[in-house]
SEVEXLO-256966 format. One record per residue: residue in one letter; y, x, z of N, C-alpha, C, O in turn. Coordinates in steps of 0.1 Angstrom, whole numbers, plus 5000, padded with zeros to 4 digits. Layout:
BEGIN
AYXZYXZYXZYXZ/...
// end
This chain:
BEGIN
X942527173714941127143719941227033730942227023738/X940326973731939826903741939526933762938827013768/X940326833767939926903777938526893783938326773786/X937326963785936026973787936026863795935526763790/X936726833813936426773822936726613821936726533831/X937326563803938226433803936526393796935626443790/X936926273802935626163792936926063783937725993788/X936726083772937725983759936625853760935425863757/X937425713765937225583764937525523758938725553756/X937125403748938225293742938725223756938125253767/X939825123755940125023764938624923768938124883779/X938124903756936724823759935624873769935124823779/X935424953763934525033769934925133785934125193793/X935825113785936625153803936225023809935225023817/X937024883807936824773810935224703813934924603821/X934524763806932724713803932424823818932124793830/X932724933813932225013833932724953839932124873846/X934124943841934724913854933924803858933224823868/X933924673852932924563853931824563861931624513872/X930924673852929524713859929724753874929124713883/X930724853872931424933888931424793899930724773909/X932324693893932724633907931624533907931524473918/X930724493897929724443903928524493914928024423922/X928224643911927724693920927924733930927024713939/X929124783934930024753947929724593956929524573968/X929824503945929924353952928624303956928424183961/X927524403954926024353952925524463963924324463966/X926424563969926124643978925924553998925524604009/X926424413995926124334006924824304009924124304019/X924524263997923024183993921924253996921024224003/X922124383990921024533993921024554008920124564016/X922124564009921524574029920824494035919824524041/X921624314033920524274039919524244034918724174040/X919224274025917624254018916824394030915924384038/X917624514026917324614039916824624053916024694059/X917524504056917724434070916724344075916024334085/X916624274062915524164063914224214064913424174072/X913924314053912524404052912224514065911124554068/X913524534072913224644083912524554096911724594105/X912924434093912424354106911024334107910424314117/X910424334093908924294093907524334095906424304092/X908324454103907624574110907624704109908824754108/X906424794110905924874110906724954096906724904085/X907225054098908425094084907625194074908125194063/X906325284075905725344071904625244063904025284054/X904425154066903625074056903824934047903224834041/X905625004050906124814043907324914028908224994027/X906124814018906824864009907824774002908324813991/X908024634008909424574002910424674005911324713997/X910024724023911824764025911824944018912925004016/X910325004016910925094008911225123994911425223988/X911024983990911724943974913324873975914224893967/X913324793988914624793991915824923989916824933982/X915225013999915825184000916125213985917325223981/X915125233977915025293966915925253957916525343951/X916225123955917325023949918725043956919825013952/X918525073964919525083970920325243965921425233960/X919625363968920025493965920225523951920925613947/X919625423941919625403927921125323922921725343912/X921325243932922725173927924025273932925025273926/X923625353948924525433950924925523939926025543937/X923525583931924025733926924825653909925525723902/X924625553906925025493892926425473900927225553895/X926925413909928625383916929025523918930225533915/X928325643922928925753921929325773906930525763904/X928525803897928525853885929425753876930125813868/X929425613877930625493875932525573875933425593867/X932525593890933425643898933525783889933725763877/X933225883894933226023886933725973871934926013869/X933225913863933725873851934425823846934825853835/X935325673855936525653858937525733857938525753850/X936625803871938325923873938825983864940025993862/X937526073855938026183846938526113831938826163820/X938325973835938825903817939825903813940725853820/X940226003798941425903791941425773781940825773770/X941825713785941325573778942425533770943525533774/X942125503758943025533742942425493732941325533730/X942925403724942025403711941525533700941925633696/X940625453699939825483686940725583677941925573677/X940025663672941225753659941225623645940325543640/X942725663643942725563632942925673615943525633605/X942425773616942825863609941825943602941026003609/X941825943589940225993588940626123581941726143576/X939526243580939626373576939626503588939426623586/X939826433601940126513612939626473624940026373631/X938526573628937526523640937926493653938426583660/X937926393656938526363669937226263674936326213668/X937626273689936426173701936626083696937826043696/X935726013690935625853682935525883667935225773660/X935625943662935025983650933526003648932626043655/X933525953633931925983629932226093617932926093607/X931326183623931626293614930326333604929226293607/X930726413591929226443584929626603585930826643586/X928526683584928926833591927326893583926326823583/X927527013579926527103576926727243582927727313582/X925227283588925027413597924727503587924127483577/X925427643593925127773588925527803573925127903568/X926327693567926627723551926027643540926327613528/X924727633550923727563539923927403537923427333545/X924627343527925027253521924027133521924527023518/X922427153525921427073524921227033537920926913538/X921227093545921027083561922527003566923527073569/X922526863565923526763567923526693580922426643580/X923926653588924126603602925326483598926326513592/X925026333604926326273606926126223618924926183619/X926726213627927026183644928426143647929526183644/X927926023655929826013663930226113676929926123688/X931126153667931826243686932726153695933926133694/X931226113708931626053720931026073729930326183729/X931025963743930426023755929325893753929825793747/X928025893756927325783754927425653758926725573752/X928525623770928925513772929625453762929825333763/X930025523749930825473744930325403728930725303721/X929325503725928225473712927025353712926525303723/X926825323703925725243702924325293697924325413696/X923225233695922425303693922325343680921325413676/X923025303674922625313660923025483656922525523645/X923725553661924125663658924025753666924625743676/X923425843663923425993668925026013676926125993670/X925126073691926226053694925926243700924826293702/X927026293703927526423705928426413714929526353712/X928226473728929626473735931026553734931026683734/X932226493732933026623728932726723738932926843736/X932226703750932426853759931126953755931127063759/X930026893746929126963743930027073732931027073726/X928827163734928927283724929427243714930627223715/X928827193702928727133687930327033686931227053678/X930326933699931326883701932826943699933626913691/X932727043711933827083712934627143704935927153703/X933027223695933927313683934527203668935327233660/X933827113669934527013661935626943663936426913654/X935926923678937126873678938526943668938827063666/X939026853663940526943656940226933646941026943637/X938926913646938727023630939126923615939126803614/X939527043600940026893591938626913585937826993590/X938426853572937226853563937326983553938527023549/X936527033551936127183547936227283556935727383553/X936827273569936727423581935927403588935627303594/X935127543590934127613595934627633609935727683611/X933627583620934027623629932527723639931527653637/X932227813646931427863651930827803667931627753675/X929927823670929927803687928327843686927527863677/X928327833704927227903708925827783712926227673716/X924727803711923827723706923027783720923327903723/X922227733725921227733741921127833741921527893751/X920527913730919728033734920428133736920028233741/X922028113730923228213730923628263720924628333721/X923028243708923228263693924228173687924228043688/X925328283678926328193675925828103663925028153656/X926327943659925827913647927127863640927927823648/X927427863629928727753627928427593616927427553610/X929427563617929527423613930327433605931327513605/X930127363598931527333578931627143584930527083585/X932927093589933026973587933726913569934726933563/X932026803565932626763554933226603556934026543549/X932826573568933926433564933526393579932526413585/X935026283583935526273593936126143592937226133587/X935425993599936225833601936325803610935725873618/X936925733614936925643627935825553628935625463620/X935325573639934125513644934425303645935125233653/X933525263635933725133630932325063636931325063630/X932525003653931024963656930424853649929224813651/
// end
């Protein structure tokens, strides 16, 4: 199984945050004094450059935290090259509770890493996790919000081809 706390990266897609990361860091000069410039222009309860200033500013903080946090816990590795066996970067097709008609296909990743075009599932989620490992035909079970077990039959399993 999967470790819950790892986020699975391609090399690309580490490299595309990191990017974003040190731009925002480098753009944390500019925000102050934009800060600076708007605090001078008076009265601070009725100037709303400098509390859009603020706002931009607490908004770029909590994205460099959450950047950071995401970094840290990354293993960054390619893509699976292997198909029949669910792994983070796979696009899997899966049917719930037995029923063969009720069909799902999703890539299992973290959303940084999907495009829009596909339903994406985090491996640390429920549904996720119990997929990870899995080959094509095994049933696997897990627990669903309300606390009700459901399970899952994986019927097929690729490497995620963006």
């Amino acid at each position: 199984m999967t470790d819950a706390g790892v986020t699975w990266l391609t090399q690309e897609s580490h490299d595309r945050l990191k990017s974003e990361l040190d731009a925002l860091i480098a753009n944390r000069p500019v925000i102050a004094a934009e800060i600076n410039e708007r605090r001078e222009e008076g009265d601070l309860k009725e100037n709303g450059g400098y509390h859009a200033a603020r706002e931009e500013q607490g908004q770029q903080e909590a994205r460099i935290r959450q950047l950071q946090d995401l970094l840290n816990k990354a293993h960054v590795g390619e893509a699976p090259t292997q198909s029949g066996v669910a792994l983070p970067g796979s696009v899997v097709t899966v049917y719930y509770d037995g029923d063969e008609s009720d069909k799902e296909t999703f890539l299992i990743a973290t959303r940084e890493e999907g495009s829009g075009d596909i339903e994406i599932y985090s491996p640390s989620s429920p549904l996720g996790a119990a997929l990870i490992d899995a080959k094509v035909g095994e049933t696997r079970t897990y627990t669903v919000p309300s606390g009700a077990q459901a399970s899952v039959t994986l019927v097929s399993a690729e490497p995620y081809q963006p």
